[in-house]
C-alpha positions in Angstrom: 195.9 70.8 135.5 197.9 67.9 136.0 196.6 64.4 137.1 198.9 62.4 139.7 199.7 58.3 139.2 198.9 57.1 142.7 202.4 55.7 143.5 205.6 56.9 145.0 208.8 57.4 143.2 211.7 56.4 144.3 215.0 54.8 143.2 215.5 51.3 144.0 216.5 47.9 142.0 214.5 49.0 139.5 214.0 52.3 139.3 211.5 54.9 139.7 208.3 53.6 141.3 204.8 54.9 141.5 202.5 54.0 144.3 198.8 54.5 144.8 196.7 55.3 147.3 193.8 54.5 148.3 192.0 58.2 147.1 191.6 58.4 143.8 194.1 60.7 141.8 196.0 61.6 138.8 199.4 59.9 138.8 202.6 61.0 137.1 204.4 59.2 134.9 207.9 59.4 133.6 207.5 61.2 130.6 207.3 64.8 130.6 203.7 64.9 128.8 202.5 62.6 131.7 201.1 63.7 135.1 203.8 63.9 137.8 204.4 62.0 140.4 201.7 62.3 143.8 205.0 62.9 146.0 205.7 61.5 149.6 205.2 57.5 150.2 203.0 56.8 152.5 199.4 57.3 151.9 196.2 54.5 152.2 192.8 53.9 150.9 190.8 57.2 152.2 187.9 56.9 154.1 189.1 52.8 154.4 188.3 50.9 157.5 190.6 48.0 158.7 190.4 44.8 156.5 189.7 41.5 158.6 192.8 38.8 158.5 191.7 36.8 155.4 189.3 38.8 154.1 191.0 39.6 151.0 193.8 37.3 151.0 194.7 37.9 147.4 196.3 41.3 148.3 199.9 41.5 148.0 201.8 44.5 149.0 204.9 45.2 146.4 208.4 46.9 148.0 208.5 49.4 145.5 205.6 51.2 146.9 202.6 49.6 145.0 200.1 47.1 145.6 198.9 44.2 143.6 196.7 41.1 143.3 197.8 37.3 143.3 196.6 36.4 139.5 198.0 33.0 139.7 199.8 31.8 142.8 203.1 32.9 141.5 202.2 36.0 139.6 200.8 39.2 140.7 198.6 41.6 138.5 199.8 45.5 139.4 199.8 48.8 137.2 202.2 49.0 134.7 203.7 52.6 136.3 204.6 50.8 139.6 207.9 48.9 137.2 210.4 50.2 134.7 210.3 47.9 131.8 210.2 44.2 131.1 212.8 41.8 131.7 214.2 39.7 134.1 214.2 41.7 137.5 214.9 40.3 141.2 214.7 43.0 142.4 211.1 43.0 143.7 209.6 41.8 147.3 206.1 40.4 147.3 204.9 40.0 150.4 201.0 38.6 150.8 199.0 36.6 153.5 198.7 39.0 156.2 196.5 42.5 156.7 199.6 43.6 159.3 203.3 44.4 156.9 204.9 43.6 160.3 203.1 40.1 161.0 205.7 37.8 161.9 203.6 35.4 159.7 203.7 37.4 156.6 205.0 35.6 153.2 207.7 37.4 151.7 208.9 36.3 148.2 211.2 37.4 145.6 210.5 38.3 141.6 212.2 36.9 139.0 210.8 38.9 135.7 208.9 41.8 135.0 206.3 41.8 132.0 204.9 45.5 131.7 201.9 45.8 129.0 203.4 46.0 125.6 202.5 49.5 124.1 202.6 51.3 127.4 203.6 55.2 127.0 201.6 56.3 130.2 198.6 56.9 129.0 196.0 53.2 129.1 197.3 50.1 129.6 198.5 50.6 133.0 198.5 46.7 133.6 202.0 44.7 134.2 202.7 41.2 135.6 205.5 39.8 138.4 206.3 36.2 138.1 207.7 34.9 141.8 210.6 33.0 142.2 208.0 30.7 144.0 204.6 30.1 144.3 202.1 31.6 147.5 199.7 29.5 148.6 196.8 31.6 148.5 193.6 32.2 146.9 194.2 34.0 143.5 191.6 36.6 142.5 190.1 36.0 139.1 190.0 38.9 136.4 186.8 40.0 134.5 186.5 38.5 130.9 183.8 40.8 129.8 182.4 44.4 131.2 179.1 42.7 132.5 180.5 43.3 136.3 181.9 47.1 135.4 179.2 48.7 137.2 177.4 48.9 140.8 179.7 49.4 144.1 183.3 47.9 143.7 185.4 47.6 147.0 188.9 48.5 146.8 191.9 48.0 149.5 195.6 49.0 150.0 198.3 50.2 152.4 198.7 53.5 150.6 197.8 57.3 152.4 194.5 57.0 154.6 194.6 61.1 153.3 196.4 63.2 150.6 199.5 63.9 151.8 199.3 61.3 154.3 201.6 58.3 155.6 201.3 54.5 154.4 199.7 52.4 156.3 201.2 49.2 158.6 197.4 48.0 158.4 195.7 47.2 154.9 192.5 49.4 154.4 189.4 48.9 153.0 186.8 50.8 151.3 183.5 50.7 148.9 183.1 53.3 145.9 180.2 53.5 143.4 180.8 53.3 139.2 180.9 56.4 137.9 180.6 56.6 133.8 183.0 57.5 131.1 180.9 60.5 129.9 180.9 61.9 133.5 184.3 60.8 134.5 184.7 62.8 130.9 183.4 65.7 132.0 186.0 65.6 135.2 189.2 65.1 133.7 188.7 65.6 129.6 190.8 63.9 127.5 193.4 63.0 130.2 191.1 59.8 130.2 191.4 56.7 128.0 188.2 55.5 127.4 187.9 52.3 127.2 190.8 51.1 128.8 189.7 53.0 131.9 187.0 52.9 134.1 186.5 55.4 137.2 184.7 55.4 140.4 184.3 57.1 143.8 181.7 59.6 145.1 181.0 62.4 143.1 179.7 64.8 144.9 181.2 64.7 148.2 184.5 62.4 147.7 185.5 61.4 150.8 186.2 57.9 149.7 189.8 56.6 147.0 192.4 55.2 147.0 195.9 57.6 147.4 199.7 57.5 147.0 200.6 54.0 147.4 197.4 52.2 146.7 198.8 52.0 142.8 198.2 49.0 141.2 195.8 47.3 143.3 192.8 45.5 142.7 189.4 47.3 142.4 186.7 44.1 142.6 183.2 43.0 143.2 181.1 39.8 143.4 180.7 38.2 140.5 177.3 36.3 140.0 178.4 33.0 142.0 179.8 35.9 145.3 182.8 34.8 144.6 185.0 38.0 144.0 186.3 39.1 140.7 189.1 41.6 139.5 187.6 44.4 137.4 190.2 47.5 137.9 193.7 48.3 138.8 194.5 51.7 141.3 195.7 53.8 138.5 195.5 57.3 139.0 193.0 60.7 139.9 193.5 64.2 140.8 194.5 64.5 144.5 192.8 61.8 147.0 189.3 61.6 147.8 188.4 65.2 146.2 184.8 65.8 145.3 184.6 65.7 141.8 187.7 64.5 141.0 186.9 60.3 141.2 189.5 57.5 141.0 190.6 55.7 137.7 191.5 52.4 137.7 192.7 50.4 134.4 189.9 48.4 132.8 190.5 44.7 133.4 188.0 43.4 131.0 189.6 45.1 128.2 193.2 43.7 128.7 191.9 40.4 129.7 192.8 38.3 127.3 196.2 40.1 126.7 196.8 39.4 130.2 196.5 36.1 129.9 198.7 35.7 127.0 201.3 37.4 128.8 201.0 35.6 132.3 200.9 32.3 129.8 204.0 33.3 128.5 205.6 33.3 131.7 204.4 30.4 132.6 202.1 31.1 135.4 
């Protein structure tokens, strides 16, 4: 059985592109051990509703397919499958501040480097950061330091397929899914899962509710104990969208966390 990266391949300034969606669902990678690729572009959060203007106004939507989070006004946080390799690279569009890709009022800016997690083979570590050739005056969304908030209901959000198979999405989507444990997620996908650098959720029984093929490497957060929201998962990858049984994985923040920092240091952000 093979396990699909939710991104989108396709060739641009960079390369070969993943993009999640919004269902949860194994993603390929490029190797030829790793899952393949989910197919089509064009598929949103599944079972999503319509995100309010503002609501989440750390969301940025990536031109290669994949989404991401604003980790410091001029870097965003995405998966490490959604970008070729490290390295300079202006090749990238961020665009941010709007729910609606084809609001006149959207912010569109450029990258300038690439930092993909050191070590990454595509399996873990799906985690990679895009310094902007400017910054974006937004609200950033904080990561977790610790797995005290890796539990309870997250809420996740994209432009990716609304459906397997489906289209992307003009609108960005939103959705709530429940933590689901390593031993069960385990018992779902064997050792295709990294424990400890991954952390799944979504509703077991039914499904119903992911993220799909272009939702890759967007945020999965919460409220942290102040309600202010906090990062604790990146779209990664699951079998198909939204399949009962078959729940999202997302890359554990908390674990990478101080990596992350050192790396976004590094560039300055």
């Amino acid at each position: 059985m093979k396990s699909y990266l939710k991104h989108l391949r396709t060739t641009t300034a960079i390369g070969a592109v993943a993009l999640a969606a919004f269902s949860l669902q194994p993603g390929a990678a490029n190797a030829a051990s790793a899952p393949t690729p989910r197919g089509d572009v064009g598929t949103k959060v599944v079972g999503g509703t319509k995100a309010d203007q503002g609501e989440f106004p750390f969301m940025v939507r990536l031109s290669m397919g994949c989404g991401g989070a604003l980790y410091a006004k001029d870097i965003v946080l995405t998966a490490a499958h959604c970008v070729d390799a490290s390295g300079p690279n202006t090749g990238i569009t961020a665009t941010a501040g709007v729910v609606d890709l084809e609001d006149p009022n959207a912010i569109s800016v450029k990258s300038t480097e690439v930092l993909q997690a050191p070590g990454y083979n595509g399996k873990g570590k799906d985690w990679a950061l895009i310094k902007l050739e400017k910054p974006i005056d937004l609200p950033t969304l904080p990561i977790a330091a610790d797995d005290k908030f890796n539990t309870g209901d997250f809420d996740i959000a994209g432009w990716g397929a609304d459906k397997e198979g489906g289209d992307q999405q003009r609108y960005l989507l939103k959705a709530k899914v429940p933590y689901i444990d390593d031993a069960t997620c385990q018992t779902a996908y064997g050792d295709q899962l990294t424990a400890g650098e991954e952390l799944c959720a979504g509703i077991l029984d039914t499904g119903g509710v992911d993220t799909c093929q272009g939702d890759s490497g967007g945020p999965m957060f919460r409220k942290d104990d102040a309600d202010g929201w906090i990062q604790v998962g990146i779209v990664s990858w699951g079998e198909g969208c939204a399949r009962p049984g078959k729940p999202g994985v997302y890359t554990e923040v908390s674990t990478f966390a101080a990596d992350i920092k050192q790396a976004a240091d590094g560039l300055g952000g």
